[in-house]
Each structure stands twice: as C-alpha cells, then as structure tokens.
Steps between C-alpha positions, in 0.01 A plus 500: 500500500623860432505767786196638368255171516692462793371819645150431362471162647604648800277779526210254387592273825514804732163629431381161574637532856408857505095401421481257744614706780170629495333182516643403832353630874820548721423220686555297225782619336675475856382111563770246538375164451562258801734329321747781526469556146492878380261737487443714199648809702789287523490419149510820365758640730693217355439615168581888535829410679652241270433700203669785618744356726608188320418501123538846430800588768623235258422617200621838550885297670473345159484867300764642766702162452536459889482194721506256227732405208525478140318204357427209644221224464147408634445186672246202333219705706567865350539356132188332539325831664581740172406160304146514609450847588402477841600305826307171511150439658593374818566632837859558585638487752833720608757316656543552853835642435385799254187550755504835608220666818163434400321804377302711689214630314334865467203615471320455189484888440875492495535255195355706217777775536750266530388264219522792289836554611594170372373597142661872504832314595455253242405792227844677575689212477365396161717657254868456690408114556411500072818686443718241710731255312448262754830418585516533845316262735382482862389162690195383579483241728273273370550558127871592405671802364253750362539818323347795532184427231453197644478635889261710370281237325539286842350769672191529295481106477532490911174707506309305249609205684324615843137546308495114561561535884267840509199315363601171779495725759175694343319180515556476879290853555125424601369754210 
C-alpha cells in the first residue's frame, strides 16, 4: 500500500472507533470482564499509545536514522504480515517478556481528541515516510527489521487488527 491508502485506510478505521464512542454509556466502556480481560477503555488507551509511542516513534527513528541500522530482515512472521496485509485473525498474545503495565483507560470524552491526534500525526508523516529509500531499519520484536514505510503500515494494520477484539468485548455489553 502507498502512504496515501495507507492514510485512508487509516482514517477509515479511526472513524470507526470514533462512532462508537458514542454508542457506549461510561459504565460500559469502563467494564472489565471477570476474566481480567480488557475493557474497551483499556483498549483504546492501548491503541492511542502504541500508535504514537511505538509505530510512529519508530517511524519517525527510521526517517531520523536513529536507534536502528541499515537493512536488515523480517522474521517468517513479518514477511507473512506485509504478505497478507494485515496481522492474522487470532488473538495474540505478547510475550511476558515484551509485556509492559496494563493500560489504564480514560474517559470516553478523552478518546475523540486523541484519536484525531493519531490521524493528524499520521497526515504529517505521510509524505517524508513516501520520500524514504528505505534503507534504514528499526526492530520489531515480533516481526524483524522494518523500515520506516513499513512501521507505518504496522501501525495502521495494529488498529484494524483490534476491530476484532472491540466487537468481542462489544458483545459482552448488555445493550
């Protein structure tokens, strides 16, 4: 995909998450199923904070050529994520290792703001991340040495990924 369906797709995903905001009392966008599984506060605080402070703090090392190196290969997983466009549709889980805090959700007046924060930051990033040769590369844990087009693509795959958990976790709301 090119920045700009890149950008689209993105912006496409984020309205999604934007509209249902409004669907949601507060009650249940804060419930945590008994399980300890997430809630969808929790969800979308995970979503604001990797895509600013994973796949685009990566992107942007990739454009400054910092914290990484030049070239380098993805793993079996990251060849087949580009492959099929998208991460698969499963859950994942993180290794305990590459855990980090679990995330404390906001409010659900807090997310629109900061959902559109994701897509202005994507928007300015477009053109430098089409103009990079691609050369230099920056690891991903789970899926190799990526440049920075394709820590930008991971970014807006990551959030298309989650619709699958948001609607699982929708389903649990007595609507």
């Amino acid at each position: 995909m090119t920045t700009v369906e890149i950008l689209e797709s993105l912006r496409a995903t984020i309205q999604t998450y934007k509209t249902a905001l409004d669907t949601y009392t507060d009650e249940q966008f804060a419930h945590q199923q008994a399980d300890g599984g997430w809630s969808l506060a929790q969800m979308y605080e995970h979503l604001y904070t990797t895509a600013n402070f994973f796949f685009l703090a990566n992107t942007q090392r990739c454009l400054d050529q910092r914290k990484g190196q030049l070239g380098g290969e993805k793993n079996d997983h990251g060849l087949n994520l580009y492959k099929y466009g998208g991460f698969p549709p499963v859950k994942i889980k993180i290794p305990e290792a590459l855990r980090g805090p679990e995330p404390v959700g906001k409010t659900r007046a807090e997310y629109a703001p900061l959902l559109d924060k994701i897509v202005d930051d994507y928007a300015k990033m477009a053109q430098p991340v089409a103009q990079d040769l691609g050369a230099y590369k920056c690891i991903q844990p789970a899926f190799g040495w990526l440049n920075a087009h394709e820590w930008y693509h991971i970014g807006e795959m990551h959030l298309r990924h989650h619709l699958r958990q948001k609607a699982e976790l929708e389903g649990y709301l007595n609507r």
